[in-house]
N, CA, C and O atoms as a CHARMM CRD file, in Angstrom:
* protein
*
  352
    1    1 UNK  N     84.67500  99.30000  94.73700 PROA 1      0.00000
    2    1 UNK  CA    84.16700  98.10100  94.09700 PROA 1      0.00000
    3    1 UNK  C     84.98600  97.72900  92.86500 PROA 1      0.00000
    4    1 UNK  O     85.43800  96.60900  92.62800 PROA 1      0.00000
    5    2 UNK  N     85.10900  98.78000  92.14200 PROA 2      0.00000
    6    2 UNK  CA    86.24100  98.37600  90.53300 PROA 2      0.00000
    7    2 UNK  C     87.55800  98.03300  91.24500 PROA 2      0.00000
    8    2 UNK  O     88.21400  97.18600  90.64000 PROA 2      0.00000
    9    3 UNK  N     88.09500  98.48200  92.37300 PROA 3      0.00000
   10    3 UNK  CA    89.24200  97.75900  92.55900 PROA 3      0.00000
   11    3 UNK  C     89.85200  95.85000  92.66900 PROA 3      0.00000
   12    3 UNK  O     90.94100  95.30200  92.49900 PROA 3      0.00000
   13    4 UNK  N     88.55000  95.40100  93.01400 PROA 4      0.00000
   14    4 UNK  CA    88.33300  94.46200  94.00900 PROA 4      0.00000
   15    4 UNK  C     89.11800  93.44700  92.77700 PROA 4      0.00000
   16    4 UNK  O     90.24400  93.05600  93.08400 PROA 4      0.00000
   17    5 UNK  N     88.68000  93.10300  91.68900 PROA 5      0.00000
   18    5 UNK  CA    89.61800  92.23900  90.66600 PROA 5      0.00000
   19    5 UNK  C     90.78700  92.64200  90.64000 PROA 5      0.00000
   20    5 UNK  O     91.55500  91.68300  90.56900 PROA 5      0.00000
   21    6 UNK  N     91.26200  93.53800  90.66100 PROA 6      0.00000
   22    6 UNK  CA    92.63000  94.08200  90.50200 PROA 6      0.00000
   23    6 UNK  C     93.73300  93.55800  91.87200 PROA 6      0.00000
   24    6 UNK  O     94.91800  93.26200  92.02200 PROA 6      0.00000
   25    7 UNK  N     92.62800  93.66000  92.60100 PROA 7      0.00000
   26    7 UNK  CA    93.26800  93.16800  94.39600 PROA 7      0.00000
   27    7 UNK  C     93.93400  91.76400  94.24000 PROA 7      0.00000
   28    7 UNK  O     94.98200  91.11900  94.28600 PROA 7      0.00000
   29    8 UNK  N     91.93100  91.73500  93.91800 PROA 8      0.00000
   30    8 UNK  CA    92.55700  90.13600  94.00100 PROA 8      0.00000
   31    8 UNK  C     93.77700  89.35100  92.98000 PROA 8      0.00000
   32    8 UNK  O     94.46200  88.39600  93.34800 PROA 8      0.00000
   33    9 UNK  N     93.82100  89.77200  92.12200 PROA 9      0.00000
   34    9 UNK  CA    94.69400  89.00000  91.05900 PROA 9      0.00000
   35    9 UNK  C     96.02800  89.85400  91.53200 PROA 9      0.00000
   36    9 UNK  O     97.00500  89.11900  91.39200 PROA 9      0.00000
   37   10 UNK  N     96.34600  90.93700  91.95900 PROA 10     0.00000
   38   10 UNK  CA    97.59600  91.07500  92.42000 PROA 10     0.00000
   39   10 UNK  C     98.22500  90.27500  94.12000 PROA 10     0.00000
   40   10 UNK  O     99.36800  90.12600  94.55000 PROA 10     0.00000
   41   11 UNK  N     96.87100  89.91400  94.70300 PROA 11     0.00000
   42   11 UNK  CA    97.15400  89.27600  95.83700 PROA 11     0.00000
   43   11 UNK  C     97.75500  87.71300  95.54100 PROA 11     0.00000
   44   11 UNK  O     98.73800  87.08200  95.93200 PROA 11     0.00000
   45   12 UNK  N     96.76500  87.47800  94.75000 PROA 12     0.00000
   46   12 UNK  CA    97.18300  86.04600  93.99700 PROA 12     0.00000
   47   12 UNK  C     98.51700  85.57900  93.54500 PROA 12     0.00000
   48   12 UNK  O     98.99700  84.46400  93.74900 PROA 12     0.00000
   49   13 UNK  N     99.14700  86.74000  92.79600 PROA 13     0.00000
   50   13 UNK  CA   100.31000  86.64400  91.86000 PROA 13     0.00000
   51   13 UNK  C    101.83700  87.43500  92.55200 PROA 13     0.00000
   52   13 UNK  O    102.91600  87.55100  91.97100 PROA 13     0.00000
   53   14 UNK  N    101.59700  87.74400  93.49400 PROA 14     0.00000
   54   14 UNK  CA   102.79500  88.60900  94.14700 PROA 14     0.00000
   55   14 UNK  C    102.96100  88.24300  95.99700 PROA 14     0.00000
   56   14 UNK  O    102.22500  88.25400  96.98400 PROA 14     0.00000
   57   15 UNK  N    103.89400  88.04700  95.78700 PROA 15     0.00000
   58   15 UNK  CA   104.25400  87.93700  97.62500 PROA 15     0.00000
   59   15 UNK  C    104.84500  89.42800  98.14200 PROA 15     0.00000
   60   15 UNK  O    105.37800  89.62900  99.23400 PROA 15     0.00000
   61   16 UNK  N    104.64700  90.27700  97.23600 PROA 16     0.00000
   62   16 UNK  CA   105.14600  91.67000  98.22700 PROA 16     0.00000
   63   16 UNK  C    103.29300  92.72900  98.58600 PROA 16     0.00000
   64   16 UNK  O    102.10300  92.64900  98.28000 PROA 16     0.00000
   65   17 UNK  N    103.99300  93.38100  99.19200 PROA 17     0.00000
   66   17 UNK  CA   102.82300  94.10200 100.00300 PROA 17     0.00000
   67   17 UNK  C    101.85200  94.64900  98.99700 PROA 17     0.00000
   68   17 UNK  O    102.07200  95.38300  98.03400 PROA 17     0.00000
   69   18 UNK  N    100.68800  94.11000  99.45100 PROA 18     0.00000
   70   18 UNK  CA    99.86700  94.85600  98.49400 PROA 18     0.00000
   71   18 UNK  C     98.97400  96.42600  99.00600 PROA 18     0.00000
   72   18 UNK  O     98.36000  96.42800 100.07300 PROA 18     0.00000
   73   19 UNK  N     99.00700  97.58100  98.18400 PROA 19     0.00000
   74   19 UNK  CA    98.45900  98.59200  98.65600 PROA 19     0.00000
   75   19 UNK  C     97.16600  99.13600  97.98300 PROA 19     0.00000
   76   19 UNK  O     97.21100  99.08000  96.75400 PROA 19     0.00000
   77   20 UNK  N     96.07100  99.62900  98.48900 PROA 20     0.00000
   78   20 UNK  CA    95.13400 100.40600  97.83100 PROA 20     0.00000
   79   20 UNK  C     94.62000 101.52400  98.47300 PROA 20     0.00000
   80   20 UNK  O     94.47400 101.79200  99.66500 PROA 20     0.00000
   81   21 UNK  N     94.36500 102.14200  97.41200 PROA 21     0.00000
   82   21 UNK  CA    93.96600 104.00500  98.08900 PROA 21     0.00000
   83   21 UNK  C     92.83700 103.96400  97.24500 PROA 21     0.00000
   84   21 UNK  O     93.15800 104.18600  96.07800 PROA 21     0.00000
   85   22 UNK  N     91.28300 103.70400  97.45800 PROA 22     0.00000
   86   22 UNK  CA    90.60600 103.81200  96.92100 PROA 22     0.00000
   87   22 UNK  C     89.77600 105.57700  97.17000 PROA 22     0.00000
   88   22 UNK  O     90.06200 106.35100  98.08400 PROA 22     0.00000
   89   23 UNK  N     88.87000 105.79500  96.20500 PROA 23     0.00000
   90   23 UNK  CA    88.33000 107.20100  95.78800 PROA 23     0.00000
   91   23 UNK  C     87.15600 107.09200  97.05700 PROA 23     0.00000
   92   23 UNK  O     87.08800 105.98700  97.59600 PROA 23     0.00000
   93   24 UNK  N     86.62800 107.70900  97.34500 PROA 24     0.00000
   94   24 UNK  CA    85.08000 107.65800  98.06100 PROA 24     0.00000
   95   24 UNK  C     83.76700 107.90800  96.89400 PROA 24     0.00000
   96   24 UNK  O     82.76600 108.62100  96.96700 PROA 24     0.00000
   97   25 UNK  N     84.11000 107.27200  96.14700 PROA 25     0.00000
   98   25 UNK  CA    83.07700 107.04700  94.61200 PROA 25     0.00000
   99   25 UNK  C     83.62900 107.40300  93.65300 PROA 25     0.00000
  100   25 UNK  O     84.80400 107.10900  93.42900 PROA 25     0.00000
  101   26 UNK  N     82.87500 108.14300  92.84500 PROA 26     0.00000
  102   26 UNK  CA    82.97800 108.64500  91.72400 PROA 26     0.00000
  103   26 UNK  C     82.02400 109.97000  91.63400 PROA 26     0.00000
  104   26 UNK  O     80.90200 110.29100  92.02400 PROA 26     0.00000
  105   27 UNK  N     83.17200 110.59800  90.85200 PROA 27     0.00000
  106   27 UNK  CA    82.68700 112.36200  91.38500 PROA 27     0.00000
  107   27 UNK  C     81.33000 112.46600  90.52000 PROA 27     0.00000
  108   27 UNK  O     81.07000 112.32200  89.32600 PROA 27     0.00000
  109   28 UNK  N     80.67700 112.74400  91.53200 PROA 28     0.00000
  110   28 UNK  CA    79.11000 113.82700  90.81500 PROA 28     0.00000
  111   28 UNK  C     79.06300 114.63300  90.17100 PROA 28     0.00000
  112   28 UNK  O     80.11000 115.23400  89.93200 PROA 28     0.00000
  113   29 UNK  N     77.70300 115.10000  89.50000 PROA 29     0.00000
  114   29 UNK  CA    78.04900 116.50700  88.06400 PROA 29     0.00000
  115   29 UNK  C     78.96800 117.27700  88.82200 PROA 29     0.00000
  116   29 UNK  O     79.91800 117.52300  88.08000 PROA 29     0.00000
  117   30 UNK  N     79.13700 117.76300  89.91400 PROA 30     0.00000
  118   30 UNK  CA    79.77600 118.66100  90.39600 PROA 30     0.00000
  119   30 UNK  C     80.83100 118.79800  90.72500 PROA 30     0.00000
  120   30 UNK  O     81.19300 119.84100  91.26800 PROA 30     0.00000
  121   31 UNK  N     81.74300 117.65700  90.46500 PROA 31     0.00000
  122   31 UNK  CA    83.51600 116.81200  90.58900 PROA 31     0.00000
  123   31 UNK  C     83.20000 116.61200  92.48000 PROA 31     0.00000
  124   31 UNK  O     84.23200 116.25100  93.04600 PROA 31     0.00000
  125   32 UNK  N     82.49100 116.71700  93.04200 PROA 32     0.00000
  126   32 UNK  CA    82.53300 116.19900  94.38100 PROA 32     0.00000
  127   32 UNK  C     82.07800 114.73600  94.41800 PROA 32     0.00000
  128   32 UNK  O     81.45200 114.17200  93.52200 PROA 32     0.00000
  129   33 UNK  N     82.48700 114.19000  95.60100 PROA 33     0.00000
  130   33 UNK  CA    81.88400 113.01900  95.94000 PROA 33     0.00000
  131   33 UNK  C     81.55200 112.63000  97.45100 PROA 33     0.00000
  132   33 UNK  O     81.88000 113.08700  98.54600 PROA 33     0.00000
  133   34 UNK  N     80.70700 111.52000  96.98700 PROA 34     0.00000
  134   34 UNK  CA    78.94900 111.42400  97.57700 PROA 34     0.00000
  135   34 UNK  C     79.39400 110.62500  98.36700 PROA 34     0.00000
  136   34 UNK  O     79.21400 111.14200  99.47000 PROA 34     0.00000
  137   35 UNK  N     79.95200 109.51000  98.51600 PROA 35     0.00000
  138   35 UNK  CA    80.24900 108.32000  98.98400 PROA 35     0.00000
  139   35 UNK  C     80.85700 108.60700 100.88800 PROA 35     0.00000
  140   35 UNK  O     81.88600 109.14300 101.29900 PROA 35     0.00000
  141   36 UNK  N     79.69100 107.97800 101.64600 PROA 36     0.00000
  142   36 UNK  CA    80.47300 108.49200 102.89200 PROA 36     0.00000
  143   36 UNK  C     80.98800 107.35600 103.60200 PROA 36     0.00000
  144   36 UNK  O     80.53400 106.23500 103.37200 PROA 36     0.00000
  145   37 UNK  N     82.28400 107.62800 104.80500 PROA 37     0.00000
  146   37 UNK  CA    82.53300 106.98500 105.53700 PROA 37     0.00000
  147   37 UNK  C     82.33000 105.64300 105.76000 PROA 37     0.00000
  148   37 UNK  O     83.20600 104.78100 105.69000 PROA 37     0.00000
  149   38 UNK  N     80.97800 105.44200 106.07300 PROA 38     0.00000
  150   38 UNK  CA    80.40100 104.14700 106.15900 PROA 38     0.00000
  151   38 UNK  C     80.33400 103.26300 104.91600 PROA 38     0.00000
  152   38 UNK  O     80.91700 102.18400 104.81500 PROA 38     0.00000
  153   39 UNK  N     79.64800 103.76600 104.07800 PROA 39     0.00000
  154   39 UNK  CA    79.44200 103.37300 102.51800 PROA 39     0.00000
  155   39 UNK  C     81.14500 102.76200 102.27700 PROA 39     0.00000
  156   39 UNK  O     81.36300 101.56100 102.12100 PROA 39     0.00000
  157   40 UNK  N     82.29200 103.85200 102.28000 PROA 40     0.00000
  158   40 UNK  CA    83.80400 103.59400 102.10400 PROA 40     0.00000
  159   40 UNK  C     84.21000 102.19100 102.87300 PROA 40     0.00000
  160   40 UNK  O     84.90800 101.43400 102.19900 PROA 40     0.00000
  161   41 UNK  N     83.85500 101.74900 104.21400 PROA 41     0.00000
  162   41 UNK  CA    84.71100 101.12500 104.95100 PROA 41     0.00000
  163   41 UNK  C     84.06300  99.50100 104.19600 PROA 41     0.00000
  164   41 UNK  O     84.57300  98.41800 103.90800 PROA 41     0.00000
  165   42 UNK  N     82.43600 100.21800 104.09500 PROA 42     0.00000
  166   42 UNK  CA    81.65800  98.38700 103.94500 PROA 42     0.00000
  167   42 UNK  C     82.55100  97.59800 102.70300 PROA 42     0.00000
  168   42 UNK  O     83.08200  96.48700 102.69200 PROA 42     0.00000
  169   43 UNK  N     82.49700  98.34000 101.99200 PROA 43     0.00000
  170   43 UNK  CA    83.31500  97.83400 100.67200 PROA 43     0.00000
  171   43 UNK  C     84.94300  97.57200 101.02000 PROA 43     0.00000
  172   43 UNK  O     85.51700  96.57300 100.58700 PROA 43     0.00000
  173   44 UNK  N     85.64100  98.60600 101.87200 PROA 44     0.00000
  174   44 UNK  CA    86.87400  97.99500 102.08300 PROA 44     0.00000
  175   44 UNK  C     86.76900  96.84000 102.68200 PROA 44     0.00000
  176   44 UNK  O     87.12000  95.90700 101.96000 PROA 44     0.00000
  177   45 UNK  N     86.31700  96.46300 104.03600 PROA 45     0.00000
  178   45 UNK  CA    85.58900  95.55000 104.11900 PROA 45     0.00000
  179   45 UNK  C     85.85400  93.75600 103.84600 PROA 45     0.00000
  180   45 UNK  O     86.42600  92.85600 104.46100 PROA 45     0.00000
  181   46 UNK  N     85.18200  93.86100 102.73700 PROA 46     0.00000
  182   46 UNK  CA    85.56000  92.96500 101.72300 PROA 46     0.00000
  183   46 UNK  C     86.85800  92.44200 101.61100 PROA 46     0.00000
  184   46 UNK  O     87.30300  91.34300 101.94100 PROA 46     0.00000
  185   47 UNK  N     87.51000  93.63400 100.97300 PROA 47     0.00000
  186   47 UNK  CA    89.04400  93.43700 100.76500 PROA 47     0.00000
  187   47 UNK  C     90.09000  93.04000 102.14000 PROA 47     0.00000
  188   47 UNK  O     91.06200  92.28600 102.09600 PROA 47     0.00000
  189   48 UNK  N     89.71900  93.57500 103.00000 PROA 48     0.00000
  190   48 UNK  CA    90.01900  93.06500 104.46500 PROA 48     0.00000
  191   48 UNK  C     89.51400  91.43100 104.89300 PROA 48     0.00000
  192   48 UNK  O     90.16300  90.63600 105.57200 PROA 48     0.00000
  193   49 UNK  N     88.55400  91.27900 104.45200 PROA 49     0.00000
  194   49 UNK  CA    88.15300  89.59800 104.70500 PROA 49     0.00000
  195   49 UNK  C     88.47500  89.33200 103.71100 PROA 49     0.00000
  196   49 UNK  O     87.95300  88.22400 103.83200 PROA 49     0.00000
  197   50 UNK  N     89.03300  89.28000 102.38300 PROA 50     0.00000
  198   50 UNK  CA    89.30800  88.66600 101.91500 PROA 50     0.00000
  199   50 UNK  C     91.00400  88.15700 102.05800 PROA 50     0.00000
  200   50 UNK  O     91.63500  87.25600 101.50600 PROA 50     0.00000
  201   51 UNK  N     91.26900  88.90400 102.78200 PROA 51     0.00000
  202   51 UNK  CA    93.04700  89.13300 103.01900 PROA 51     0.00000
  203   51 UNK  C     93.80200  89.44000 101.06600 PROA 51     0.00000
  204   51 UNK  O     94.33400  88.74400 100.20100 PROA 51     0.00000
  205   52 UNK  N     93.34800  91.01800 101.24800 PROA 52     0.00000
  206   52 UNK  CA    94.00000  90.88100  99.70100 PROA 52     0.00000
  207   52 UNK  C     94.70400  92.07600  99.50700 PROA 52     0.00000
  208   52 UNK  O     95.07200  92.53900  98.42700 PROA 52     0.00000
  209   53 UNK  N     94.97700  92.86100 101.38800 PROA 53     0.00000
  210   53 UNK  CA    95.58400  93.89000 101.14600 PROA 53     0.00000
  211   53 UNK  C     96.40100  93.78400 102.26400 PROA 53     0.00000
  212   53 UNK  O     96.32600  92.95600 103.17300 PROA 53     0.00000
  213   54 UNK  N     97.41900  94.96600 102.07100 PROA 54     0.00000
  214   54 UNK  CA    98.50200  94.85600 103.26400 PROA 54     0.00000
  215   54 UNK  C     98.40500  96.48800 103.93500 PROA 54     0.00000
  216   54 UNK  O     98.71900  96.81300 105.08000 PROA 54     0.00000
  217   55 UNK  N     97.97000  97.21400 103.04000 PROA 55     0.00000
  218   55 UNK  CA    98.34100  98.92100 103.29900 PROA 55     0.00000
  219   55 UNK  C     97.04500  99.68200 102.85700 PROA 55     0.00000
  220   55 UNK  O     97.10600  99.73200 101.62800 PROA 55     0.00000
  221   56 UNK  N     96.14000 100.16900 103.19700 PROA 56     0.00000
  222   56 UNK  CA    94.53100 100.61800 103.22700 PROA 56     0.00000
  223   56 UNK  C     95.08300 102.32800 103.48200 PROA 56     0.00000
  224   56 UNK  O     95.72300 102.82700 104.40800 PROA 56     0.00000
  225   57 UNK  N     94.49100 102.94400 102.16700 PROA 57     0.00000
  226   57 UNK  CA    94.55200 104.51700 102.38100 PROA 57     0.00000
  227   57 UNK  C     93.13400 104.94200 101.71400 PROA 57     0.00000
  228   57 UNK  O     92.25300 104.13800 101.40900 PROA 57     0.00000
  229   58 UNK  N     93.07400 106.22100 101.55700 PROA 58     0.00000
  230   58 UNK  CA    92.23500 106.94100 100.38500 PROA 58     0.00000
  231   58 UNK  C     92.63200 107.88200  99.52900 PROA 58     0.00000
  232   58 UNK  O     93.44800 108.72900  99.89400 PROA 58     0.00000
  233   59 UNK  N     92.10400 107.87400  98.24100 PROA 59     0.00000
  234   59 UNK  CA    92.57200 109.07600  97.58100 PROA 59     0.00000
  235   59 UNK  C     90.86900 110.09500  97.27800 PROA 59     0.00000
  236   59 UNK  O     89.88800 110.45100  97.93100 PROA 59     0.00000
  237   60 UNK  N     91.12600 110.14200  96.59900 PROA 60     0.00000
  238   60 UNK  CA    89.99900 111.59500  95.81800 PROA 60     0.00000
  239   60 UNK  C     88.57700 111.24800  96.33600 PROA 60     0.00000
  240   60 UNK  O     87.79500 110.33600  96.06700 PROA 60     0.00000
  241   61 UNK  N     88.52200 112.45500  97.29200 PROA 61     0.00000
  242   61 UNK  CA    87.02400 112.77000  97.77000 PROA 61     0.00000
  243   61 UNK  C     87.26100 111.96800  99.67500 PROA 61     0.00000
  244   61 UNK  O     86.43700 112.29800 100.52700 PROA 61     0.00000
  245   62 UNK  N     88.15400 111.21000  99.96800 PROA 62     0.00000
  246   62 UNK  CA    88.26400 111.04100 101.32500 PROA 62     0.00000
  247   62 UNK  C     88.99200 112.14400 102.26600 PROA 62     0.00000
  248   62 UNK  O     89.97900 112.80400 101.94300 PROA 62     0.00000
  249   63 UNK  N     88.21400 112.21000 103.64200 PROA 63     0.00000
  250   63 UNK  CA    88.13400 113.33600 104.52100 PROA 63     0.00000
  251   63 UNK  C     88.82200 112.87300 105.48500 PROA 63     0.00000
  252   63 UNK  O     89.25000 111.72200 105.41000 PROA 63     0.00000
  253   64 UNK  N     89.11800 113.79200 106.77100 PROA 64     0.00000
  254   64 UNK  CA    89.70100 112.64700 107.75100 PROA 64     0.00000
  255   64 UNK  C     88.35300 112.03900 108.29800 PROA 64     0.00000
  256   64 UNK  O     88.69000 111.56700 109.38400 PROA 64     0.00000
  257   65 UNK  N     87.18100 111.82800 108.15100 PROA 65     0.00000
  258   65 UNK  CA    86.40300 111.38900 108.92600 PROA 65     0.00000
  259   65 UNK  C     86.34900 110.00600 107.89000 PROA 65     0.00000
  260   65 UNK  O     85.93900 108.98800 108.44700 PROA 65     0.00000
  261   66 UNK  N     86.63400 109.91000 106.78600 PROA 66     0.00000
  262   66 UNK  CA    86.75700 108.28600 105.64400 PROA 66     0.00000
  263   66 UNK  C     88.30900 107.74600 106.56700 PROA 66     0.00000
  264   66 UNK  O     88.17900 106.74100 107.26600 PROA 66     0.00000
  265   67 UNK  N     89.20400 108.18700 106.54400 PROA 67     0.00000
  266   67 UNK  CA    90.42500 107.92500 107.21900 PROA 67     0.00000
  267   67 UNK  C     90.07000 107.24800 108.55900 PROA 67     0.00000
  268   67 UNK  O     90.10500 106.04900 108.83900 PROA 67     0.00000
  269   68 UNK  N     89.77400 108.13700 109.20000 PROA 68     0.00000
  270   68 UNK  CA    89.27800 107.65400 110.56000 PROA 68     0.00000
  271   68 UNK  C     88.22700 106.65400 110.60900 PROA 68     0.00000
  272   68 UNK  O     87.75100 106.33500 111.69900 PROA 68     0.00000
  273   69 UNK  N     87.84500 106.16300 109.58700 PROA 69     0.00000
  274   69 UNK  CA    86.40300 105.19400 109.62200 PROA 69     0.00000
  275   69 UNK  C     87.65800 103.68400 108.83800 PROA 69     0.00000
  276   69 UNK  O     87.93800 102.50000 109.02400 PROA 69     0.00000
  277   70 UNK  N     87.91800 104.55500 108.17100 PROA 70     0.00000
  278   70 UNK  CA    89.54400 103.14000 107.45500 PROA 70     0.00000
  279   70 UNK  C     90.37400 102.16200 108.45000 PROA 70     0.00000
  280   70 UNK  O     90.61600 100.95500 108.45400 PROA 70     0.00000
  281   71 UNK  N     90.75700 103.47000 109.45400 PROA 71     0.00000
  282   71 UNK  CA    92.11700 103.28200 109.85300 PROA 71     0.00000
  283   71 UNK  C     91.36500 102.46300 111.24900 PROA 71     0.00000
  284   71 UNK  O     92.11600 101.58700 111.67700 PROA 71     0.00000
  285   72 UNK  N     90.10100 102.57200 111.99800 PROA 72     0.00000
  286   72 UNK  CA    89.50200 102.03200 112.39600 PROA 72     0.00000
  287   72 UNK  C     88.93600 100.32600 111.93000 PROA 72     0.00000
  288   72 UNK  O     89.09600  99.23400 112.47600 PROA 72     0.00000
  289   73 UNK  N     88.55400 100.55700 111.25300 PROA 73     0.00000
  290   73 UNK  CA    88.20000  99.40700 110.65400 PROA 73     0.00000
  291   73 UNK  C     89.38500  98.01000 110.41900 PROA 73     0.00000
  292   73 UNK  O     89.26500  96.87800 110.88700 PROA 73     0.00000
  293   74 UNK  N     90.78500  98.67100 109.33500 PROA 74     0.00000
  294   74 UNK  CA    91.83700  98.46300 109.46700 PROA 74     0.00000
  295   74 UNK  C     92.28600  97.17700 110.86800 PROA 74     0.00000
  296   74 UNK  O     92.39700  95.95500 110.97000 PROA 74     0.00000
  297   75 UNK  N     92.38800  98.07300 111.50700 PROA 75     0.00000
  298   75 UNK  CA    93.04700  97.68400 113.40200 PROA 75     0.00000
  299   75 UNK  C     92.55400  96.67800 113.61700 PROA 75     0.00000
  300   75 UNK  O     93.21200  95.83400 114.22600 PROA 75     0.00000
  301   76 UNK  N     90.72900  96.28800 113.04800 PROA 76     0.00000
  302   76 UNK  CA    90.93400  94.56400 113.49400 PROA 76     0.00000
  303   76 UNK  C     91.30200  93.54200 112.97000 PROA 76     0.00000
  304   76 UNK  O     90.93300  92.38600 113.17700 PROA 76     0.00000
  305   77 UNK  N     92.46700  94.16900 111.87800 PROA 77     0.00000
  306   77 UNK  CA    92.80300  93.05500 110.97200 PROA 77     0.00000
  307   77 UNK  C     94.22700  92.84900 111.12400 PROA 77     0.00000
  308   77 UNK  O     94.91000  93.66100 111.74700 PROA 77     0.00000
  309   78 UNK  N     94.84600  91.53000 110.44600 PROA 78     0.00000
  310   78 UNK  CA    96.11900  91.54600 110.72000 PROA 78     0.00000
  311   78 UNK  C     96.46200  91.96000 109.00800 PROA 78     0.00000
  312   78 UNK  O     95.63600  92.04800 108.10000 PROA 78     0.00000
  313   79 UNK  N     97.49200  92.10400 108.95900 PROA 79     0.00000
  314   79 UNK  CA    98.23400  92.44300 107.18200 PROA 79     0.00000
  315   79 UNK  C     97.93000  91.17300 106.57700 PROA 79     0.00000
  316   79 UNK  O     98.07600  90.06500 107.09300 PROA 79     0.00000
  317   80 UNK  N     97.40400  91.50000 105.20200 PROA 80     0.00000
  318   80 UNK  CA    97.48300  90.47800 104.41400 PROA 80     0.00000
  319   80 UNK  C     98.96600  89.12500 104.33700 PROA 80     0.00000
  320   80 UNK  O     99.97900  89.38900 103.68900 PROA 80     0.00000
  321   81 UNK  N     98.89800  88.50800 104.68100 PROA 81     0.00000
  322   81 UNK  CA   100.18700  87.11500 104.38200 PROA 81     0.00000
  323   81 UNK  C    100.80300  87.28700 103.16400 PROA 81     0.00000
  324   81 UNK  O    100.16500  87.36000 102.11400 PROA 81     0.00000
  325   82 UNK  N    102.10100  87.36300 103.24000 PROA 82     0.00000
  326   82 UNK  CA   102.55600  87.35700 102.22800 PROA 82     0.00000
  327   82 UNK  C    102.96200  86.13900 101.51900 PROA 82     0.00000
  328   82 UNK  O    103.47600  86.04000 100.40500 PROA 82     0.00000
  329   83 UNK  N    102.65600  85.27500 102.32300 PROA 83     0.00000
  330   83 UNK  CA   103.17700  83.60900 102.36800 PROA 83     0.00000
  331   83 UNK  C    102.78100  82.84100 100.80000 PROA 83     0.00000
  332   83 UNK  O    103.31400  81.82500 100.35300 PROA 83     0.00000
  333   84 UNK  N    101.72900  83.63400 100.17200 PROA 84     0.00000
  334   84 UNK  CA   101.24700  82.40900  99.63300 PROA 84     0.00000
  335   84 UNK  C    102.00100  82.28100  97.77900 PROA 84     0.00000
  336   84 UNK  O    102.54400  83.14000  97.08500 PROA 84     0.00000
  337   85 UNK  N    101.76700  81.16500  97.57800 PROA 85     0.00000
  338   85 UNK  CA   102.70600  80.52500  96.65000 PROA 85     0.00000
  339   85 UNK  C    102.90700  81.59600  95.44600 PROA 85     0.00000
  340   85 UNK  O    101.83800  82.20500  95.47700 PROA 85     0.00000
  341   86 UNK  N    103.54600  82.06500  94.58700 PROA 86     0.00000
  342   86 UNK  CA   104.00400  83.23100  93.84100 PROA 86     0.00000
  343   86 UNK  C    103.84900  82.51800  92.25000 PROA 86     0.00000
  344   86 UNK  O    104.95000  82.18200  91.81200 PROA 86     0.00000
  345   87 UNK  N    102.65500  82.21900  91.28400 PROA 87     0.00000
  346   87 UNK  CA   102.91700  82.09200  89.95200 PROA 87     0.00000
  347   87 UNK  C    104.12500  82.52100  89.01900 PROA 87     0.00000
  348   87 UNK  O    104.37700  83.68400  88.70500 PROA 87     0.00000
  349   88 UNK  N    104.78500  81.46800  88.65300 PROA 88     0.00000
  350   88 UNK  CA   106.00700  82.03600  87.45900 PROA 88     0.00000
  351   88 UNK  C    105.54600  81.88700  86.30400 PROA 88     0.00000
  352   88 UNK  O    106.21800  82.21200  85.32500 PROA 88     0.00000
């Protein structure tokens, strides 16, 4: 979810590939995290309809079963366009 401004205003302002490796939350008292699969993809999601990414990974706390729920999800999309007009 904290990524999603960052997406967007780099999607906005750049015609090269945009990438994100988001966390599967934010770690619990216990430095683990809670955030599963499903919970991960709904929110990528977003960023996929919004066309504001080109390259979808995970970092801290994703399993291969978040990967496999990504890289799934991913496949019905085409890459973000790089087409669109570039602010100077």
């Amino acid at each position: 979810r904290e990524l999603k401004p960052y997406l967007n205003t780099l999607s906005s302002k750049s015609d090269f590939n945009i990438s994100a490796h988001p966390n599967a939350g934010l770690p619990n008292e216990f430095g683990e995290y809670d955030e599963t699969p499903e919970d991960m993809v709904s929110q990528i999601k977003e960023f996929l309809d919004d066309g504001l990414i080109n390259i979808i990974g995970g970092c801290c706390g994703t399993t291969p079963d978040h990967i496999k729920a990504i890289a799934d999800l991913a496949s019905n999309y085409p890459p973000r366009s790089k087409s669109k007009e570039v602010a100077v």
